[in-house]
FIRO-94745 format. One record per residue (C-alpha): residue in three letters; x, y, z. Coordinates in steps of 0.1 Angstrom, whole numbers, padded with zeros to 4 digits, always signed. Example, Ala and Ser with C-alpha at 12.3 -4.5 7.8 and 13.67 -1.06 7.14 Angstrom:
ALA+0123-0045+0078
SER+0137-0011+0071
***
This chain:
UNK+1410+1314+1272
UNK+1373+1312+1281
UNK+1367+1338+1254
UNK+1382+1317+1227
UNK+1363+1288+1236
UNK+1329+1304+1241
UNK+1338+1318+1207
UNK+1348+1281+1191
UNK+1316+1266+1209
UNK+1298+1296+1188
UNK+1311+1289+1155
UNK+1305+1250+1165
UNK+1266+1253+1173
UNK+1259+1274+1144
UNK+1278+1253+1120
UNK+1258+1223+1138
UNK+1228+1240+1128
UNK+1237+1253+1095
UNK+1243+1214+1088
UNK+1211+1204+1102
UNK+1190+1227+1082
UNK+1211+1216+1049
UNK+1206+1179+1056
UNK+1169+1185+1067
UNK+1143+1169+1042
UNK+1124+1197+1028
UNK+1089+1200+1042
UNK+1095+1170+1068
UNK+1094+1147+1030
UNK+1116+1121+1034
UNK+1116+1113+0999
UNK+1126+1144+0988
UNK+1158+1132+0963
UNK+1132+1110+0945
UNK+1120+1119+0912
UNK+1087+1121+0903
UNK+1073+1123+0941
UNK+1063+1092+0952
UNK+1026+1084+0954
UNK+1019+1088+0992
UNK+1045+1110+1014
UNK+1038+1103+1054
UNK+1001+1105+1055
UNK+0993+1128+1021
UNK+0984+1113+0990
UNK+0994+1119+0957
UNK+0992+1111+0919
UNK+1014+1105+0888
UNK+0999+1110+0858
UNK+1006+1109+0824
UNK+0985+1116+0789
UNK+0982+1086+0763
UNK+0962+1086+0727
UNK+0942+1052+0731
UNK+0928+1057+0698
UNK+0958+1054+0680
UNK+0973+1025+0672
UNK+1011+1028+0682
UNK+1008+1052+0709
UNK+1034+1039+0733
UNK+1039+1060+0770
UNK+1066+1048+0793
UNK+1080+1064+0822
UNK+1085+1054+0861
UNK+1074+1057+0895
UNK+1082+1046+0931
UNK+1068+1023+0959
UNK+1081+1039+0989
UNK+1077+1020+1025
UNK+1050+1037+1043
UNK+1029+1042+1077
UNK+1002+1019+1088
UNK+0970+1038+1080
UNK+0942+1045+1108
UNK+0907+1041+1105
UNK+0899+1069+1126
UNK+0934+1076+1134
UNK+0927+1046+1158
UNK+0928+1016+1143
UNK+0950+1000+1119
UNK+0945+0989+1086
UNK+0959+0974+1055
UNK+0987+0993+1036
UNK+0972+1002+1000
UNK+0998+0998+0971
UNK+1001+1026+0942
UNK+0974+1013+0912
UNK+0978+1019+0879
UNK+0946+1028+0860
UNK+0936+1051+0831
UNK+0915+1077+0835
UNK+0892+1094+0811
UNK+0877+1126+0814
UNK+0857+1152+0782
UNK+0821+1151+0790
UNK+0803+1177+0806
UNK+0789+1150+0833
UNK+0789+1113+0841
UNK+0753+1108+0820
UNK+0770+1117+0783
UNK+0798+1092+0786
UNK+0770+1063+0783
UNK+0751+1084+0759
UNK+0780+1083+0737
UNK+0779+1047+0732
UNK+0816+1044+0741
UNK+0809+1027+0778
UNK+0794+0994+0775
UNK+0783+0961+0797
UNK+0793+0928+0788
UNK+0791+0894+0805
UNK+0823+0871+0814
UNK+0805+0841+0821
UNK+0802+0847+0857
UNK+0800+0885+0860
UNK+0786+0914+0845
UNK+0810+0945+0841
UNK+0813+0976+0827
UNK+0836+0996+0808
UNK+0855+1000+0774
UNK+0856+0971+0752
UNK+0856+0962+0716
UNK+0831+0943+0695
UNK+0852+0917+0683
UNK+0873+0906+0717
UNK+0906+0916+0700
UNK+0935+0931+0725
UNK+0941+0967+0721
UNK+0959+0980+0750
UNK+0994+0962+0758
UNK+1004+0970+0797
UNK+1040+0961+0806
UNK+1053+0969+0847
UNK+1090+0963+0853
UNK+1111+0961+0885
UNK+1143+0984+0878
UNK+1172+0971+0901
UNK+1198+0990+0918
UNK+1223+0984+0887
UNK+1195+1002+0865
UNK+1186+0964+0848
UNK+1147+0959+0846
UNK+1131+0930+0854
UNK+1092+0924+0841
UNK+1067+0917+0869
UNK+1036+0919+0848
UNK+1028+0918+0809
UNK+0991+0915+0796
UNK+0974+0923+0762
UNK+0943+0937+0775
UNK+0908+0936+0750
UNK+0891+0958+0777
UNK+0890+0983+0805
UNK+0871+0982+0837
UNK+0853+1006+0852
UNK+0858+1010+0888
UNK+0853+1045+0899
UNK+0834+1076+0885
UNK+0857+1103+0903
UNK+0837+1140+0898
UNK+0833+1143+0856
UNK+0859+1116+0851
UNK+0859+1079+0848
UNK+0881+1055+0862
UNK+0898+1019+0847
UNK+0913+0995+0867
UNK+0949+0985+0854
UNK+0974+0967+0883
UNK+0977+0973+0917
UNK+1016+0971+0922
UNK+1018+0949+0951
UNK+1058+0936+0949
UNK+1084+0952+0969
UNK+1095+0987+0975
UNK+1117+1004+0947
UNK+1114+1019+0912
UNK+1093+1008+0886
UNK+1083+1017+0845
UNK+1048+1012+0834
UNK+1049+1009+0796
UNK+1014+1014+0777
UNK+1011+1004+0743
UNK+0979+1012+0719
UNK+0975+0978+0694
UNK+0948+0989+0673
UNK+0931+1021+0666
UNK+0897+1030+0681
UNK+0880+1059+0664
UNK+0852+1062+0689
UNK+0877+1068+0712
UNK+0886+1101+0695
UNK+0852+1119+0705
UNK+0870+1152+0722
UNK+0882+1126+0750
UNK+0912+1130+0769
UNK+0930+1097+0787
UNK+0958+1093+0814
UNK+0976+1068+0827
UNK+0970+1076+0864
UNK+0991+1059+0897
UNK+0978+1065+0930
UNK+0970+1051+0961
UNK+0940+1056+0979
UNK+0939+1053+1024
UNK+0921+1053+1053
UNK+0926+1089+1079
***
């Protein structure tokens, strides 16, 4: 008798575990069914990225991401800060260094009336980037947060050789979204041997 149940308790534990290792998240990601990887995963950052033509007129790239509930970063590991949200923003990248994208002409400055900015913009004020974010629903049914025909892009960051626009910050509640990028007009100068992105990250404090 106590051989039959030392042999059932056995069979128990390593079934136990067999179950454990099978319903384990791979890697400790809790967010491992998700697809693509959300943009931050416990305390490790990471991108989406996908290529877009801007200087085509028609070029259309849609696809989706997540906004997954995260931990509090730490300044220091110490002290808590605000929780970042992914932002959407196109990157640009095909010089040899930061210096030849204003040599090119294609960065400019121009004056809102009560700031002075820098970035990509055409002559004549017209729109030619249309940015769509939607809210998808668990019954699949997409809701539009944000819609804007933009008529230029911001520079915010020079990241290595690369330059960085600002798009959106998604700041609404956790779940899937689709970004949908649309070119309106073509812009040849935009053709020069660059290469554009629509890049989603998020960006914390360790």
């Amino acid at each position: 008798m106590k051989t039959t149940l030392l042999i059932l308790g056995i069979l128990l534990g390593a079934g136990g575990v067999l179950l454990w290792q099978w319903m384990k998240p791979p890697a400790d990601d809790p967010y491992f069914f998700l697809t693509p990887k959300p943009t931050i995963i416990n305390d490790q950052y990471y991108s989406v990225e996908k290529p877009i033509k801007l200087d085509k007129a028609g070029e259309c790239v849609s696809f989706i991401f997540w906004k997954v509930p995260q931990p509090t970063p730490k300044l220091l590991y110490l002290f808590p800060t605000n929780k970042t949200s992914p932002k959407i923003s196109i990157r640009m990248s095909g010089f040899r260094n930061n210096e030849e994208f204003w040599q090119s002409g294609i960065l400019t400055e121009w004056y809102d009336g009560s700031e002075t900015w820098r970035g990509i913009k055409r002559k004549d004020d017209r729109p030619f980037l249309e940015v769509t974010i939607a809210k998808i629903d668990s019954n699949l049914r997409e809701t539009v947060v944000y819609k804007k025909a933009l008529s230029a892009l911001r520079l915010y960051a020079i990241r290595n050789k690369e330059q960085l626009f600002d798009i959106r910050e998604v700041d609404g509640p956790y779940g899937q979204y689709k970004v949908t990028i649309k070119v309106l007009v073509d812009m040849p100068e935009l053709s020069k041997g660059l290469d554009f992105f629509i890049d989603i990250r998020q960006y914390g404090i360790k």
